[in-house]
N, C-alpha and C positions, 0 to 999 in steps of 0.2 A: 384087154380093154384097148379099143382103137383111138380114145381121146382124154389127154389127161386134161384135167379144168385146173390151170395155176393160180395161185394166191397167193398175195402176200404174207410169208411166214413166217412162224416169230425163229429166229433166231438165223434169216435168210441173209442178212446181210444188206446192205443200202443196195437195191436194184435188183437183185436177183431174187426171183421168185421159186418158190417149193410147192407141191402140191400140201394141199392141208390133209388128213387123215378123213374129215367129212366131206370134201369136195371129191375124195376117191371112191370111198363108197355109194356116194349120191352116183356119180357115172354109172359104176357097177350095178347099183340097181338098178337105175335108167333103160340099160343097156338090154333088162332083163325083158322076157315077156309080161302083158300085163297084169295078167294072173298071178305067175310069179313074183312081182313087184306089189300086188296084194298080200302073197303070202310073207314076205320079207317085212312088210308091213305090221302085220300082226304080230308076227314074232316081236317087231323091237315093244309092240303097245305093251306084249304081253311080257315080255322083260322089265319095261319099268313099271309098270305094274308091280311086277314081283319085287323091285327093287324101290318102293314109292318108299317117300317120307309118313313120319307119324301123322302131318296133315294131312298128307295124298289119302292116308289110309282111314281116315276118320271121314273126309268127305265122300269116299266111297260108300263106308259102311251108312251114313247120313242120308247118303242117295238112297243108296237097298232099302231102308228103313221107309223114306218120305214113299217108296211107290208098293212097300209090302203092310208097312201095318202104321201109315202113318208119323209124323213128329210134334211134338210138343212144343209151344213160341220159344222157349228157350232153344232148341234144334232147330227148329226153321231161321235163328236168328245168329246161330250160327252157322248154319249150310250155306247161309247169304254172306257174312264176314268171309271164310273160306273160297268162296265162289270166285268173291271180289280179285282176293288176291291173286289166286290162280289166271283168271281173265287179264288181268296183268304180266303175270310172269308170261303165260302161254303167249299173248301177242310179240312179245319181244324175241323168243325163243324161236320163234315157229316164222316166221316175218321170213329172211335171209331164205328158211326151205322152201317157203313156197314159192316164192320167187324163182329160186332157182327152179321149180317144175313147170312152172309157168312158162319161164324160159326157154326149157328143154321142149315143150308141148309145144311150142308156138315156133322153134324153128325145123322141129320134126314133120308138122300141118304143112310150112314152106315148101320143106324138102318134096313131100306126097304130092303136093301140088306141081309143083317144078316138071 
């Protein structure tokens, strides 16, 4: 990897900075082609996926359900409760990564440009 991204990291010390463990693999698959960085993609979906909570797992099965044979107001009114919360965690979660692709996208356009 030709560029480490530093971060303030816990246990760095006042001023000096460590790379974080996600701001190294973010590089790494940056770094990747974009196919590849699709497939690296998948794989992590498909890991928490595999690794989801009892909610994860419920709203999924509630989705299958709502587009194969229908839900009942009691499930549609829970697939909305569920939904909510997720829409919550996800924006806070997800904020920071996108940014950073954004970021990486926008000085790589630069760069081509240049």
């Amino acid at each position: 990897m030709s560029k480490t991204i530093l971060s303030e990291g816990t246990g760095a010390g006042p001023g000096r900075k460590t790379a974080k463990p996600i701001d190294l693999a973010l590089a790494e698959v940056m770094a990747l082609p974009a196919k590849r960085q699709d497939a690296v993609a998948e794989a992590i979906f498909a890991s928490l996926r595999a690794e989801a909570d009892p909610s994860a797992r419920r709203f999924q099965a509630l989705v299958e359900a709502k587009y194969t044979c229908g839900l009942s107001a009691a499930e549609r009114s829970e697939l909305e409760r569920l939904e909510a919360g997720f829409h919550a965690t996800d924006e806070e979660f997800y904020r920071p990564i996108l940014q950073r692709v954004k970021s990486h996208k926008t000085t790589n356009a630069k760069r081509r440009s240049a």
